[in-house]
MDAnalysis code that builds the backbone (N, CA, C; Angstrom):
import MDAnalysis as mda
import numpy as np

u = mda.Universe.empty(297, n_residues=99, atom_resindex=np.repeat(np.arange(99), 3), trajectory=True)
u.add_TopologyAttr("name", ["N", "CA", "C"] * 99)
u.add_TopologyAttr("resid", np.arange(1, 100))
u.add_TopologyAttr("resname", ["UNK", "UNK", "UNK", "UNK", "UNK", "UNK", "UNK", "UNK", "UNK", "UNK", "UNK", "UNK", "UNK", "UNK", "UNK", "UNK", "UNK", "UNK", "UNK", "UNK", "UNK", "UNK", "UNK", "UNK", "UNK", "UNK", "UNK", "UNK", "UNK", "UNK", "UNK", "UNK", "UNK", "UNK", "UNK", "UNK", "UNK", "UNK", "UNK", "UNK", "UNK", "UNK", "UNK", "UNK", "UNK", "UNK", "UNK", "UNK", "UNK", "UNK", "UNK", "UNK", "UNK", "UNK", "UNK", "UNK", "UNK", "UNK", "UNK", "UNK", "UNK", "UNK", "UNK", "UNK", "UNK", "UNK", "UNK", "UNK", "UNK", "UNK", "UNK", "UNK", "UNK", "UNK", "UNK", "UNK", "UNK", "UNK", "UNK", "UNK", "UNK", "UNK", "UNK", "UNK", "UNK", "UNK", "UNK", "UNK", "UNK", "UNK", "UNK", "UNK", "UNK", "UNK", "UNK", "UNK", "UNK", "UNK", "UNK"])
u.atoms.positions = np.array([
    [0.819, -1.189, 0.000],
    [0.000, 0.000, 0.000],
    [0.870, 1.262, 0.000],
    [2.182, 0.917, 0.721],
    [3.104, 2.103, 0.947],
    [3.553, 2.570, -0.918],
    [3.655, 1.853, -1.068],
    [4.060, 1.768, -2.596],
    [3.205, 2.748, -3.314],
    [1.892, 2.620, -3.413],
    [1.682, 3.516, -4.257],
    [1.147, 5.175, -4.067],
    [1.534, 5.394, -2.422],
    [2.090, 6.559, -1.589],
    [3.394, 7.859, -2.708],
    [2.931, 8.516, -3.610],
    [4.196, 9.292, -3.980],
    [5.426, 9.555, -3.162],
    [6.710, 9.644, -3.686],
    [7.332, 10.445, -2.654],
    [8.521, 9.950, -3.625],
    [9.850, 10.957, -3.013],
    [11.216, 10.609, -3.701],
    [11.958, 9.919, -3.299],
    [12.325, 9.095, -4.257],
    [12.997, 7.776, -4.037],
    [14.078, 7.826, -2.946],
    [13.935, 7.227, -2.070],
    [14.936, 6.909, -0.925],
    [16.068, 5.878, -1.358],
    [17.298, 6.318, -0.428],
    [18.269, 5.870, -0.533],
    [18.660, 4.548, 0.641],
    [19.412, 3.577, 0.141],
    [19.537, 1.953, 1.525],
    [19.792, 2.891, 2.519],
    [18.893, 1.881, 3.457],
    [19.357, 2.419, 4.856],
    [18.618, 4.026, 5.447],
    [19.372, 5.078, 4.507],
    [18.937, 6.559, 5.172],
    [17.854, 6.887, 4.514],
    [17.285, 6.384, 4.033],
    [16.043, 7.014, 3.333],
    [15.951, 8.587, 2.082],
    [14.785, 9.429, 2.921],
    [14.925, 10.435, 2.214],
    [15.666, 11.576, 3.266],
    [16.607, 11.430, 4.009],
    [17.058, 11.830, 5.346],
    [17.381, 13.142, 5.091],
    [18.795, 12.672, 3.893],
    [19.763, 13.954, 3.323],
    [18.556, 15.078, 2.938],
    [17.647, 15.005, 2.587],
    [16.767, 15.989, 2.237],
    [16.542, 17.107, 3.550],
    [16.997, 16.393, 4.241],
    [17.101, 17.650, 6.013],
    [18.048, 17.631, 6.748],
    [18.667, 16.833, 6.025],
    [20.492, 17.574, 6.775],
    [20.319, 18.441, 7.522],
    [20.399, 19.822, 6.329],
    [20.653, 20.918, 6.370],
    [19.785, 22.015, 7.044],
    [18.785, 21.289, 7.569],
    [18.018, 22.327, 8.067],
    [17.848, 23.038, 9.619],
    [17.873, 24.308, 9.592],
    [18.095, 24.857, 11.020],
    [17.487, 25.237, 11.976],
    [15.659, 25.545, 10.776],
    [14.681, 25.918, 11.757],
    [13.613, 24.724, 11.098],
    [12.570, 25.821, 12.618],
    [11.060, 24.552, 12.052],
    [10.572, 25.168, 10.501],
    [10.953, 26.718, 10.067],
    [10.378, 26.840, 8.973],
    [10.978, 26.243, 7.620],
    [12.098, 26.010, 7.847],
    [12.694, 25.015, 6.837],
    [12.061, 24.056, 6.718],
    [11.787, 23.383, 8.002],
    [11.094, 21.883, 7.906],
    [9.679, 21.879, 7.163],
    [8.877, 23.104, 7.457],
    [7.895, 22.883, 6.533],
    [7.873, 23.429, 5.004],
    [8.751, 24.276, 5.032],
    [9.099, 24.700, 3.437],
    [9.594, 23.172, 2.883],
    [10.223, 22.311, 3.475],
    [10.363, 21.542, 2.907],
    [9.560, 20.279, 2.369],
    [8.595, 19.779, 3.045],
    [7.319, 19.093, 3.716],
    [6.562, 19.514, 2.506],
    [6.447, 20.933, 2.412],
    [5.829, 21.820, 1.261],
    [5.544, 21.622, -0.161],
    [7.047, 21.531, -0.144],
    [7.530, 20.847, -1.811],
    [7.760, 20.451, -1.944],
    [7.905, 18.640, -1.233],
    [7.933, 17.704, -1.294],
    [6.126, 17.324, -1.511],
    [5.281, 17.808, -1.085],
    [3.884, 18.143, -1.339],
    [3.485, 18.645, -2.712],
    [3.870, 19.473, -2.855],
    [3.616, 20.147, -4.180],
    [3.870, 19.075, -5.386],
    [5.542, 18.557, -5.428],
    [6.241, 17.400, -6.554],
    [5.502, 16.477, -6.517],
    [4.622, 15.568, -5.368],
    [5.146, 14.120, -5.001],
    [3.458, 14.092, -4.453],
    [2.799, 14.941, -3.863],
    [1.418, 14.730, -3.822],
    [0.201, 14.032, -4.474],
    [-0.496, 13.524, -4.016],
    [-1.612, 12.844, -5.115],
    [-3.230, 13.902, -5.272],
    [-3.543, 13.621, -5.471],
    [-4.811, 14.425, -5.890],
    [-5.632, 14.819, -4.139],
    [-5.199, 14.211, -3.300],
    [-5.898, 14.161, -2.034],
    [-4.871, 14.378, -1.321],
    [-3.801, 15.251, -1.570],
    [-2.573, 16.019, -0.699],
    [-1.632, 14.970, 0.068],
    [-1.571, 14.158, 0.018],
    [-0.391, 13.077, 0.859],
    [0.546, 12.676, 0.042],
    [1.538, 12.307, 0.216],
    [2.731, 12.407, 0.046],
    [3.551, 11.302, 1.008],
    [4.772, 10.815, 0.722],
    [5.982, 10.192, 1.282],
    [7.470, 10.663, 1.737],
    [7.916, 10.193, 2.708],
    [9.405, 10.410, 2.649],
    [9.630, 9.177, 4.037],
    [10.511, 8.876, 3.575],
    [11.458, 7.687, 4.419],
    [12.484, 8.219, 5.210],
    [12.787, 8.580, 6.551],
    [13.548, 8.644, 7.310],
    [14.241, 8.058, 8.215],
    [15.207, 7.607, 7.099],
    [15.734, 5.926, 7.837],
    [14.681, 4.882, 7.399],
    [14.366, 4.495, 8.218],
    [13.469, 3.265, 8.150],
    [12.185, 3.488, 8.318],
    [12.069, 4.566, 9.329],
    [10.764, 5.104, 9.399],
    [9.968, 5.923, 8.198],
    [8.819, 5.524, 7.860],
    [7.856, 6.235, 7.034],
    [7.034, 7.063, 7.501],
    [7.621, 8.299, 6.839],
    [6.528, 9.678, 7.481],
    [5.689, 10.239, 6.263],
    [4.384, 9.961, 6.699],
    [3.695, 10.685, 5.732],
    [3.310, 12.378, 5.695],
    [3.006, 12.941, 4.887],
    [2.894, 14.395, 5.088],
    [1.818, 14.446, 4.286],
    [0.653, 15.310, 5.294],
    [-0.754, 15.556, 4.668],
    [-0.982, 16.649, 4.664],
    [-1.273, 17.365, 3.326],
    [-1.808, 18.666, 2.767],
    [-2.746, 18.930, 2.900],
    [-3.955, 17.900, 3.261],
    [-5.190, 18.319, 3.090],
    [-6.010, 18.729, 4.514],
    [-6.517, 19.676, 4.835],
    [-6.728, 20.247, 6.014],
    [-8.120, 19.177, 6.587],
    [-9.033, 18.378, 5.620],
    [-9.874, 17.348, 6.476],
    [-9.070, 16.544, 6.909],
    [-8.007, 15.906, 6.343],
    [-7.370, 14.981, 6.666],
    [-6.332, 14.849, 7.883],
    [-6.376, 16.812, 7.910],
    [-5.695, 16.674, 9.245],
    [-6.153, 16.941, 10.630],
    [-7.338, 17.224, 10.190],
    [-8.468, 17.969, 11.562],
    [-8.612, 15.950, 12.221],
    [-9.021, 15.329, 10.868],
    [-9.369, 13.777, 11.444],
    [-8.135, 13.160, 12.142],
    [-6.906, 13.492, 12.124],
    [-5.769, 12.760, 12.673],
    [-5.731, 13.706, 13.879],
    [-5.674, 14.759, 13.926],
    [-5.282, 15.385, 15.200],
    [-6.556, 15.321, 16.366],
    [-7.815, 15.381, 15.863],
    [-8.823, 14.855, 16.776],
    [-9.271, 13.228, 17.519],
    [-8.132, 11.955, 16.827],
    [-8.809, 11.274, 16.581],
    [-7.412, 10.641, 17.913],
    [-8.587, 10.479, 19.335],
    [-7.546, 9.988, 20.918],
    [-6.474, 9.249, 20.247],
    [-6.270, 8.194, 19.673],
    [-5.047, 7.590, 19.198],
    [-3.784, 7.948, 18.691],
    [-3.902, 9.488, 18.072],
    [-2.889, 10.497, 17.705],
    [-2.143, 10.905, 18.967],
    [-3.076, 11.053, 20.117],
    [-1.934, 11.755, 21.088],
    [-0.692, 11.470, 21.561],
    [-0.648, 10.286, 21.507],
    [0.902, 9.923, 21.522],
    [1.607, 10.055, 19.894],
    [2.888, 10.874, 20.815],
    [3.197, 11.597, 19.090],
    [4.455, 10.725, 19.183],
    [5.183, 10.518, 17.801],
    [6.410, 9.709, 17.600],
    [7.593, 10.570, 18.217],
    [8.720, 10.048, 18.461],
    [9.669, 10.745, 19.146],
    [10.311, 11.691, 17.804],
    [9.986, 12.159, 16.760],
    [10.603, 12.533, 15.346],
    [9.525, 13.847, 15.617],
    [8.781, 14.501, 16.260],
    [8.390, 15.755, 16.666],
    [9.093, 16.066, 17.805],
    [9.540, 15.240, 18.735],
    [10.731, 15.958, 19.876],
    [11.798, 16.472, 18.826],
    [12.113, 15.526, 18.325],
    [13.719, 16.095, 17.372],
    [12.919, 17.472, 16.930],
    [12.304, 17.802, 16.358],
    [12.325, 18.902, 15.834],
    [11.319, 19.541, 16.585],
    [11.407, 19.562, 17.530],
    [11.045, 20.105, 18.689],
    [9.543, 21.164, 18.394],
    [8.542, 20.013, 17.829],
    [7.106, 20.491, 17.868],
    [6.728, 20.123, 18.901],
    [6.881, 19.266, 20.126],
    [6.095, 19.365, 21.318],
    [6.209, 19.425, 22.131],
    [7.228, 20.860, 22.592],
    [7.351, 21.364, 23.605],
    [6.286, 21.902, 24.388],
    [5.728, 22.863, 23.568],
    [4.510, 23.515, 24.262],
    [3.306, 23.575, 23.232],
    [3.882, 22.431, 22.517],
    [2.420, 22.221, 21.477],
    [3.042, 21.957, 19.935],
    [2.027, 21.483, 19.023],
    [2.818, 21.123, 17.661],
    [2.636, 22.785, 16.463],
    [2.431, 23.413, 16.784],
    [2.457, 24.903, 16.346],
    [2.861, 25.874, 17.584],
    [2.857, 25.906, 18.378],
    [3.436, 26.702, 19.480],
    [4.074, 26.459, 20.531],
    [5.264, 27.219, 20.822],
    [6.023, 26.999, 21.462],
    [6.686, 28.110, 22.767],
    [6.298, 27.775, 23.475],
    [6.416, 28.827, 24.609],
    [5.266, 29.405, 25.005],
    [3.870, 29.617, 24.464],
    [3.287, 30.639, 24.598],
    [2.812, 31.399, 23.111],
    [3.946, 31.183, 22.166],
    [3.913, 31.898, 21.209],
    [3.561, 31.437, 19.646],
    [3.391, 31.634, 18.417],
    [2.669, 30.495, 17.661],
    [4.571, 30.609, 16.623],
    [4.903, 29.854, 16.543],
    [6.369, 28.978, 15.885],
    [6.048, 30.202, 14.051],
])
């Protein structure tokens, strides 16, 4: 099923990793997320990328994300939002303040 998920071809082992090396903030991370969305999207906004081994999907489409973020089973978030440190004080805000 993962298969016919768009996304750019990953490399053994690291996946689509190198694609965030380089990045320093959270707005990189979604500029990137972005257009990897834009290229690699299907008609219903989802998309692929492989990080390492792990498969992260990225959803464009705002029903699709109201249903994941409402839905009790989401609340435990993967440890790959600590790394990029969306849940400190929330997955859009941080401190008090909106990221």
């Amino acid at each position: 099923m993962v298969a016919n998920i768009p996304g750019p071809k990953p490399l053994p082992v690291i996946g689509n990793v190198l694609m965030f090396a380089r990045i320093k903030t959270l707005k990189e991370v979604f500029n990137v997320i972005d257009s990897l969305l834009k290229e690699y999207r299907t008609h219903d906004a989802i998309g692929r990328v492989w990080l390492g081994p792990k498969l992260v999907l990225c959803i464009g489409n705002p029903k699709h994300i109201e249903k994941i973020l409402s839905n009790p089973d989401a609340l435990q978030k993967d440890d790959i939002y600590d790394r990029l440190g969306l849940i400190a004080s929330g997955m859009l805000v941080r401190n008090g303040k909106w990221i």
